[in-house]
The first five atom37 places (N, CA, C, CB, O) and aatype in JSON, in Angstrom:
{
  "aatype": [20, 20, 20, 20, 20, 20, 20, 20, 20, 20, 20, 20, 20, 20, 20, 20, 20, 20, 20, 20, 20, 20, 20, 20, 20, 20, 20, 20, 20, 20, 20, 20, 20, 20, 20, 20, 20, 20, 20, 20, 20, 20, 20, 20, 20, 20, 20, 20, 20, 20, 20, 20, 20],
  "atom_mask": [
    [1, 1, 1, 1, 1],
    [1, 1, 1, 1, 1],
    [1, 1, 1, 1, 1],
    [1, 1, 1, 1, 1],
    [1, 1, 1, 1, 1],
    [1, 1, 1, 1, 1],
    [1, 1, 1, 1, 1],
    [1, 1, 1, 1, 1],
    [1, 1, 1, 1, 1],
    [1, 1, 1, 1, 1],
    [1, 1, 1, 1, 1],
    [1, 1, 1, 1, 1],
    [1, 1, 1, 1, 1],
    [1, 1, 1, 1, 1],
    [1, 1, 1, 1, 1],
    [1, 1, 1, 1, 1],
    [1, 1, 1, 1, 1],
    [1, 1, 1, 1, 1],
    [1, 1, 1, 1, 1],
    [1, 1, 1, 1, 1],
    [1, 1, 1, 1, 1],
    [1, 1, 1, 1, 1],
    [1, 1, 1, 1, 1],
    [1, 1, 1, 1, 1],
    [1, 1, 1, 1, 1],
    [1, 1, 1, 1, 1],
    [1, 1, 1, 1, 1],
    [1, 1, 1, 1, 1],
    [1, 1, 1, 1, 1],
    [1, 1, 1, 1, 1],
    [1, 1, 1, 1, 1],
    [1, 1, 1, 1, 1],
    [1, 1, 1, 1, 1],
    [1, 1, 1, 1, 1],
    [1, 1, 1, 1, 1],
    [1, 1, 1, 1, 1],
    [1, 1, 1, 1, 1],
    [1, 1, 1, 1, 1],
    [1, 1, 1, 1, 1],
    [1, 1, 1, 1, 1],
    [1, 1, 1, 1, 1],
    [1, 1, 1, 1, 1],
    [1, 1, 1, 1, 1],
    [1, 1, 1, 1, 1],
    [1, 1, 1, 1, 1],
    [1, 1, 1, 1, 1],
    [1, 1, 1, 1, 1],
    [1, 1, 1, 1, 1],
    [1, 1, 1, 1, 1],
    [1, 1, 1, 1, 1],
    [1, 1, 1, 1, 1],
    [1, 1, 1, 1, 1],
    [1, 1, 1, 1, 1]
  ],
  "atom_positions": [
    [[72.26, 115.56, 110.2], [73.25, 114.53, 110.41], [73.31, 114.21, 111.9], [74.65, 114.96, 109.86], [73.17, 115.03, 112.8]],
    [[73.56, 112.79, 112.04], [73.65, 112.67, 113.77], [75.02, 112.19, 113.98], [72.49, 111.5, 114.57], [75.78, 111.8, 113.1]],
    [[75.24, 112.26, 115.27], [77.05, 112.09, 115.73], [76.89, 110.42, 116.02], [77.75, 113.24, 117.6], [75.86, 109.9, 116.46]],
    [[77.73, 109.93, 115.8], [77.14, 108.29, 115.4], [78.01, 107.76, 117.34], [78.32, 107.18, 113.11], [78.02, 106.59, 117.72]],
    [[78.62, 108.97, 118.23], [78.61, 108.48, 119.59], [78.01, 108.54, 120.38], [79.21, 108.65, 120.12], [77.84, 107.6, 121.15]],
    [[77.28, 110.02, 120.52], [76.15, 110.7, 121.41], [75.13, 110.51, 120.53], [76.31, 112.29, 121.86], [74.16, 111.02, 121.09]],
    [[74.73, 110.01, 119.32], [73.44, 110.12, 118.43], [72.87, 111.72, 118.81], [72.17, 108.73, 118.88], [71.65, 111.88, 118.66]],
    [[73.63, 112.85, 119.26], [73.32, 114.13, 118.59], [73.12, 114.95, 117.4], [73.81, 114.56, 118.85], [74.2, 115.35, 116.96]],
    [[71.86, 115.43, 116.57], [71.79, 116.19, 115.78], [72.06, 117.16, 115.33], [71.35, 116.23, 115.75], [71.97, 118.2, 115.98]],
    [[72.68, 117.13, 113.43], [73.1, 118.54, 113.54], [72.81, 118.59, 112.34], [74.48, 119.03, 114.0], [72.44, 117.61, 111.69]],
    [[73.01, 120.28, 111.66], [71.97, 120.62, 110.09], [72.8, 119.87, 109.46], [71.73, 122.37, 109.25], [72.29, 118.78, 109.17]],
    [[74.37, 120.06, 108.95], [74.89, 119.43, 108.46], [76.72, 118.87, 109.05], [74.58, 120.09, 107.37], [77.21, 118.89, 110.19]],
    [[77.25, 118.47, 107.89], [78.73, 117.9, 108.29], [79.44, 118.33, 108.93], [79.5, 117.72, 107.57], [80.11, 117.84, 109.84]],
    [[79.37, 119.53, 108.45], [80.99, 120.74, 109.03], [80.31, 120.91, 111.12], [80.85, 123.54, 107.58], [81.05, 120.76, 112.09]],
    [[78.86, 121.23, 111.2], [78.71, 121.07, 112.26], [78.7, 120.04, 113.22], [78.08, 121.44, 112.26], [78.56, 120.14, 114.44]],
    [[78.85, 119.03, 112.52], [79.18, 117.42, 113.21], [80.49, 117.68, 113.52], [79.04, 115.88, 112.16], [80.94, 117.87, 114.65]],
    [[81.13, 117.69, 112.44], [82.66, 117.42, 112.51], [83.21, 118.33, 113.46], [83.43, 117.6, 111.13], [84.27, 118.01, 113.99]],
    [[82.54, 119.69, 113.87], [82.97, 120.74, 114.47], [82.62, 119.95, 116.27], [82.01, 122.33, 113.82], [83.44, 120.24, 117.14]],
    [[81.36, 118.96, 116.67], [81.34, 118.75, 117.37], [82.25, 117.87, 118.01], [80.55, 118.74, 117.29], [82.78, 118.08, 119.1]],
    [[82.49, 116.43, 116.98], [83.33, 115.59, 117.27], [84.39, 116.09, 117.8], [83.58, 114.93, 116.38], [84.96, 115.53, 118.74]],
    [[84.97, 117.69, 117.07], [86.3, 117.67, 117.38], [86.42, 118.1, 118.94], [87.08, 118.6, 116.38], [87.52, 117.94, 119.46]],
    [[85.6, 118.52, 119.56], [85.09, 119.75, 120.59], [84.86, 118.69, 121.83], [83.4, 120.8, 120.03], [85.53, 118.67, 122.86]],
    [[83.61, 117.67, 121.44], [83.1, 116.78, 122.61], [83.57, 115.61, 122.23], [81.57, 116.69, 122.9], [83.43, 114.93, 123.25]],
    [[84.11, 114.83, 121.3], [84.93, 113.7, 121.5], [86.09, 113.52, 121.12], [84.49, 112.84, 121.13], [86.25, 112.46, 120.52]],
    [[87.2, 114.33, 121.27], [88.31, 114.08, 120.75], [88.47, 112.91, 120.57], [89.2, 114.5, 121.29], [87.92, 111.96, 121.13]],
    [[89.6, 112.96, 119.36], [90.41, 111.24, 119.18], [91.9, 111.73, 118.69], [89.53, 109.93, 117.62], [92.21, 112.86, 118.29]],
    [[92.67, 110.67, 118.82], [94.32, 111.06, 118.48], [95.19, 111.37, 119.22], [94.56, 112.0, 117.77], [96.01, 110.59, 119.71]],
    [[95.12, 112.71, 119.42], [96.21, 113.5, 119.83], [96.01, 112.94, 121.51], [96.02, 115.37, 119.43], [97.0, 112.53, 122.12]],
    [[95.06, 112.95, 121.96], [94.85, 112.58, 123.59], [95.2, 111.24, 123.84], [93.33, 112.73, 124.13], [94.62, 110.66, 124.76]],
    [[96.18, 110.59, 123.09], [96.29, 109.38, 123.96], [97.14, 109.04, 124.66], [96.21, 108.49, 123.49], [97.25, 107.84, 124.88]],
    [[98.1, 110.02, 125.27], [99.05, 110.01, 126.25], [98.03, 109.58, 127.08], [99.9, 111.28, 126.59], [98.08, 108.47, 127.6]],
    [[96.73, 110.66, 127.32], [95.84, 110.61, 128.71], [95.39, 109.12, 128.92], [94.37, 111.64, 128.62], [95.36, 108.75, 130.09]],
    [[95.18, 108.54, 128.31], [94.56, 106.79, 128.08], [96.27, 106.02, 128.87], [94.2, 106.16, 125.5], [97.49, 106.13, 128.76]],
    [[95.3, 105.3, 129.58], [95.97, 104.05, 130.43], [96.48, 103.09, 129.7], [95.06, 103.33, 131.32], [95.73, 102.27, 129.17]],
    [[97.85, 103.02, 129.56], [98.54, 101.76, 129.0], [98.35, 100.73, 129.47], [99.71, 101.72, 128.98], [98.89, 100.57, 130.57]],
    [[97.57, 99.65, 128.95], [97.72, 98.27, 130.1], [98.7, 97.7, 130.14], [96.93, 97.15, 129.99], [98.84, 97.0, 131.14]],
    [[99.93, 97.7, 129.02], [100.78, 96.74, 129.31], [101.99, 97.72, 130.29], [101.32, 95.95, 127.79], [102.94, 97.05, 130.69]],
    [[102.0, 98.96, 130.62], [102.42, 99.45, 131.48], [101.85, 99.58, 132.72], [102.67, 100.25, 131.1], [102.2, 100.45, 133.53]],
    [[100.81, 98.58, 132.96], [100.11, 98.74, 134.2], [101.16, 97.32, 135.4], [98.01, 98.35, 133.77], [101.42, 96.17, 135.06]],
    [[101.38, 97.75, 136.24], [102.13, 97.04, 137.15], [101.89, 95.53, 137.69], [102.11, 97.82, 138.14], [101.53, 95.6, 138.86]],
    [[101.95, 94.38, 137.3], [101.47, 93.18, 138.11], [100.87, 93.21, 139.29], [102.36, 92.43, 138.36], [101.62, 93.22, 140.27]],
    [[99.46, 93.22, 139.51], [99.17, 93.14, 141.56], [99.32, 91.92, 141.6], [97.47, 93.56, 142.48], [99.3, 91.04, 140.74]],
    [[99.53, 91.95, 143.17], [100.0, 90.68, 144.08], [98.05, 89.89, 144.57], [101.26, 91.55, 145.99], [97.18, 90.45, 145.25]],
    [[98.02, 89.22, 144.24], [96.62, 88.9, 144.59], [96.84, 87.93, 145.79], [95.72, 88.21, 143.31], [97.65, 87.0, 145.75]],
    [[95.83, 88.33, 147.18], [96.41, 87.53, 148.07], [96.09, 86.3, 147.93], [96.22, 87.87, 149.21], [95.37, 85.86, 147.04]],
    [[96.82, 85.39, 149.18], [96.1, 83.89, 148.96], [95.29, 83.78, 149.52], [96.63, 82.75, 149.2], [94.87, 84.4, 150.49]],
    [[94.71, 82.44, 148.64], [93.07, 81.99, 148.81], [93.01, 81.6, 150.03], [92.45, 80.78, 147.9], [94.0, 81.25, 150.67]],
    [[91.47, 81.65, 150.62], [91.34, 81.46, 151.88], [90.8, 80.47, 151.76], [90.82, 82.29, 152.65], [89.77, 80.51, 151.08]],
    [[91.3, 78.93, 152.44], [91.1, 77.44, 152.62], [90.18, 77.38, 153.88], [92.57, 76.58, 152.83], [90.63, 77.67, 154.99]],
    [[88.99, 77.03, 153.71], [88.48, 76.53, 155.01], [89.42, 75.43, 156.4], [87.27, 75.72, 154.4], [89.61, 74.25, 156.13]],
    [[89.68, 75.73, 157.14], [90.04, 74.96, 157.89], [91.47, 74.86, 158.13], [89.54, 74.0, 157.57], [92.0, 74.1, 158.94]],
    [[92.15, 75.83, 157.23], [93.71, 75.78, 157.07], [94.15, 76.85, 157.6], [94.27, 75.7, 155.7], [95.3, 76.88, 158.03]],
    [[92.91, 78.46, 157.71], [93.26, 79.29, 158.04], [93.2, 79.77, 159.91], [92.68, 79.9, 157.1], [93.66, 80.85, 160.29]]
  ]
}
C-alpha cells in the first residue's frame, strides 16, 4: 500500500495508517494552523508616483 501524501510504501493498511498517524497528523493539530481570518489587516504603504515623490 502507498501513503497517497509522501507516496511511501508499506506491506499493508494497519502499517499505513500507523504512518499517517505518526508523519502526517490531521485533526487534533489545528490550533497549530494559522487562522487567516484572525490574521491582522497590514497597512500597505503608498504607491510611489513618479514625479510626485
Amino acid at each position: 500500500m502507498k501513503c497517497d501524501i509522501c507516496n511511501e510504501e508499506f506491506a499493508n493498511s494497519i502499517e499505513l495508517d500507523k504512518h499517517k498517524e505518526r508523519e502526517h497528523p490531521l485533526g487534533d493539530d489545528d490550533d497549530n494552523l494559522e487562522k487567516p481570518d484572525m490574521l491582522q489587516d497590514q497597512e500597505l504603504p503608498a504607491p510611489i508616483v513618479p514625479g510626485k515623490n
